[in-house]
N, C-alpha and C positions, 0 to 999 in steps of 0.2 A: 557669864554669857546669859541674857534673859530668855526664857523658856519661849520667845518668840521667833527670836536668832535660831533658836536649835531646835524649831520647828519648820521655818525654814530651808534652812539649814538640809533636814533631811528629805525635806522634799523634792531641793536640787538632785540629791543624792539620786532619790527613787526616779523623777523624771529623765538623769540621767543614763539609770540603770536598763530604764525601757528604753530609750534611743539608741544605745549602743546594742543590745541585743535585738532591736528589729533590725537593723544594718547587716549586722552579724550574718541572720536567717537570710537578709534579703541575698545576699552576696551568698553564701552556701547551696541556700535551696530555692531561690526564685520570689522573685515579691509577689507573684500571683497565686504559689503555692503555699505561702507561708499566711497563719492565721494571726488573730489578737489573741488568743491564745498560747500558740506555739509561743510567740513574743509572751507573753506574761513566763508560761514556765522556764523561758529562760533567762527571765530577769527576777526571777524568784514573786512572782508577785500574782494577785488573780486576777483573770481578763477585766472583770472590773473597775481593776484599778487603773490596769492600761487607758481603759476608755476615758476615767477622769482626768488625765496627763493627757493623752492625743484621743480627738472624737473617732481618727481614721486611722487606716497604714499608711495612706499617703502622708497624713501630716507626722510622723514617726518619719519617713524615709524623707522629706524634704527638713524636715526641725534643721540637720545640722547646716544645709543648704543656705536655709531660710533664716538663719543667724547671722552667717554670715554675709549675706545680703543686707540685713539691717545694717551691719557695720561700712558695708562700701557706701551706703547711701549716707551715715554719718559723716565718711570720712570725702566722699564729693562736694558734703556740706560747708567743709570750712574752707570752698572755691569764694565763699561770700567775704569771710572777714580775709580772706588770703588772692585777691585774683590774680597775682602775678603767679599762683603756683598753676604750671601745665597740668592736662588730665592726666599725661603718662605718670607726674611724680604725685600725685594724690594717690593713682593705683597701685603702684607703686611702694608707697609709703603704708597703704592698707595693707597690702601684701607681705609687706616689714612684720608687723605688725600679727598677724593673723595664729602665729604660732603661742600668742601669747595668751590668747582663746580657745585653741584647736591644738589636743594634744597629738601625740605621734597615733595613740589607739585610734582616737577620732578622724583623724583625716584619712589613713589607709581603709577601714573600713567603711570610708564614706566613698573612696577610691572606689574600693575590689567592691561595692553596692551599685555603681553605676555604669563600671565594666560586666556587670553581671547581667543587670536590668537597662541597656540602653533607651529603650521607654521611658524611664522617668526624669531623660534629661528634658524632655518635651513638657516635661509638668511642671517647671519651674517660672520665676518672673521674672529670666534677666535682662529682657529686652525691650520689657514692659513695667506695666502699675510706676510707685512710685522709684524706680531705676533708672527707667527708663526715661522720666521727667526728669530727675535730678542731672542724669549725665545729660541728657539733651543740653540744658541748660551751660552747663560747660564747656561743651561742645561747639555751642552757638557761638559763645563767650570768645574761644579761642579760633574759630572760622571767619569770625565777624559778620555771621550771616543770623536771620531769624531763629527758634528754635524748631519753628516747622518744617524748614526749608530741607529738601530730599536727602543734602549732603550731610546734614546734621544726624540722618534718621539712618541714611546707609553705613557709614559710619561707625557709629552710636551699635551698631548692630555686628558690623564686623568686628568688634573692640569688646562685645559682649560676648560673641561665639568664639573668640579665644581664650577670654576670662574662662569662662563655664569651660572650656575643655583643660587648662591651667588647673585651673581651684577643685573641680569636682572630678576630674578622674588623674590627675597626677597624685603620684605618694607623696609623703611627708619630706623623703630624702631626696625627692626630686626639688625642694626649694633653698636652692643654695644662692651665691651672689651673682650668677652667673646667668640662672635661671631667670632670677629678676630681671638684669640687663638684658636679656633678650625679649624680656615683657616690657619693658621700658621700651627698649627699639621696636618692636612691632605698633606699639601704640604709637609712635612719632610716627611711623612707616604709614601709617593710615590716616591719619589727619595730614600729615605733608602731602599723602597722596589727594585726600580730597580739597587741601586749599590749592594745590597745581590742578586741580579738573577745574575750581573756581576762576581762576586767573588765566587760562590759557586760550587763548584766538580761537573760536569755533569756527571752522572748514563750513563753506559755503556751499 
């Protein structure tokens, strides 16, 4: 292995070492109480170092969030070379998916971090920036309406805030097959429901 591989290499290690332990703190002792500090000594490393891996705590406490984010926006992307696939089984299929990135450590204490700190579901982007274009766009796709259009947004929005409550405060062993089909069915539930608000006779 070349001495760049396993530079790398360790630096996954240490960046991961610091994410996990501000999680850890934030879920124990509070994210407003806990320092870059506290986080360094319990990732064995000096606040220093914290700071060159994350500038902030918030970027520590969103990292696992914000990975996983990147991947839904991948995995809405291949609505382009695939349009007959629905949003539910793209989400779905991400979902499949997601354990193969996010160990059991990772996800429960990304869990018992946002049952702890309700706050910083508010500090995320899942209903926005680039998510929020992406699904729009699918959304649209599958409505047959513009991507601006209200239904596309309300939607898009109700499909996000049960994602975010699914992915960021369920456990590990809450994602079984069963769990998905219910995530499956609620996304049809919501698009059925907004292409029946599109189609149906408005009262005079």
């Amino acid at each position: 292995m070349s001495e760049t591989s396993l530079r790398e290499r360790s630096k996954a290690r240490r960046r991961r070492a610091i994410q996990l332990a501000g999680m850890h703190l934030f879920a124990k002792q509070g994210y407003e109480a806990t320092t870059l500090s506290d986080i360094g000594s319990e990732a064995d490393v000096a606040p220093r170092t914290v700071s060159l891996y994350f500038a902030t705590k918030l970027d520590i406490a969103q990292s696992s969030a914000s990975d996983a984010t990147e991947r839904l926006i991948s995995a809405l992307k291949r609505h382009q070379s695939r349009p007959g696939t629905s949003m539910a089984e793209l989400v779905v299929g991400w979902l499949s998916e997601e354990p193969h990135y996010v160990d059991a450590e990772e996800w429960d204490l990304r869990a018992g971090m946002y049952r702890a700190n309700p706050s910083l579901l508010n500090t995320g982007s899942w209903e926005g920036g680039a998510l929020g274009a992406v699904s729009g766009q699918v959304l649209a796709s599958e409505l047959e309406v513009p991507a601006s259009h209200l239904a596309v947004r309300l939607s898009g929005g109700a499909i996000a805030g049960m994602l975010m409550h699914y992915t960021l405060l369920a456990r590990h062993s809450d994602q079984t097959p069963e769990s998905l089909g219910v995530v499956h069915g609620l996304i049809q539930g919501i698009i059925g429901g907004a292409r029946h608000a599109l189609t149906a006779p408005r009262s005079t």
